[in-house]
C-alpha positions, -999 to +999 in steps of 0.1 A: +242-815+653+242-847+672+266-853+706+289-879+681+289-850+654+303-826+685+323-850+695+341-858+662+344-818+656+363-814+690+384-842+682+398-827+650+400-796+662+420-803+690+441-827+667+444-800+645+453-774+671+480-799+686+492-807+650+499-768+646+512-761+678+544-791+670+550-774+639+552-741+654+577-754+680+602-768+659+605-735+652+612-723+684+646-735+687+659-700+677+640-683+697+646-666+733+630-680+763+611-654+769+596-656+732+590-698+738+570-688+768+548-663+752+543-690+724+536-718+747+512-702+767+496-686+736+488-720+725+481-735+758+454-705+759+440-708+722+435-750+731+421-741+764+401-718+755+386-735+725+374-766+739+363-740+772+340-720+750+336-743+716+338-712+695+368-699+678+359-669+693+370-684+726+400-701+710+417-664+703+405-648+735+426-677+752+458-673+726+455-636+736+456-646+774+479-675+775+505-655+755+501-628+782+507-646+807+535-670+790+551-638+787+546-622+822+557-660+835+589-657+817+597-620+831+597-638+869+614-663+856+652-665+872+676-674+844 
């Protein structure tokens, strides 16, 4: 795979990743604050972790981390 083929893969990945992460927001009007957080930061993680690592391996370890701590964020949160 050539640097323009990586490059083009990221691209649609994160495009793709950003596309799913509106659609599951609009969805989050409903929803607590403490659940938006844990949403939020689970897809902050999965994006950061994705393009970190390139693997979708790395993209769930970061959903898995970013909702922890989206969660543990809100908790300290004063409402």
């Amino acid at each position: 795979m050539t640097n323009s083929d990586k490059t083009s893969a990221l691209r649609v990945t994160l495009l793709s990743l950003a596309a799913a992460a509106t659609l599951a927001m609009t969805g989050c009007a409903s929803m607590s604050g403490r659940e938006t957080s844990t949403v939020v930061g689970a897809t902050v993680g999965a994006v950061a972790g994705g393009v970190l690592t390139g693997t979708t391996a790395g993209a769930a370890v970061g959903a898995a981390a970013g909702g922890v701590v989206g969660n543990e964020i809100s908790k300290r949160t004063p409402k």
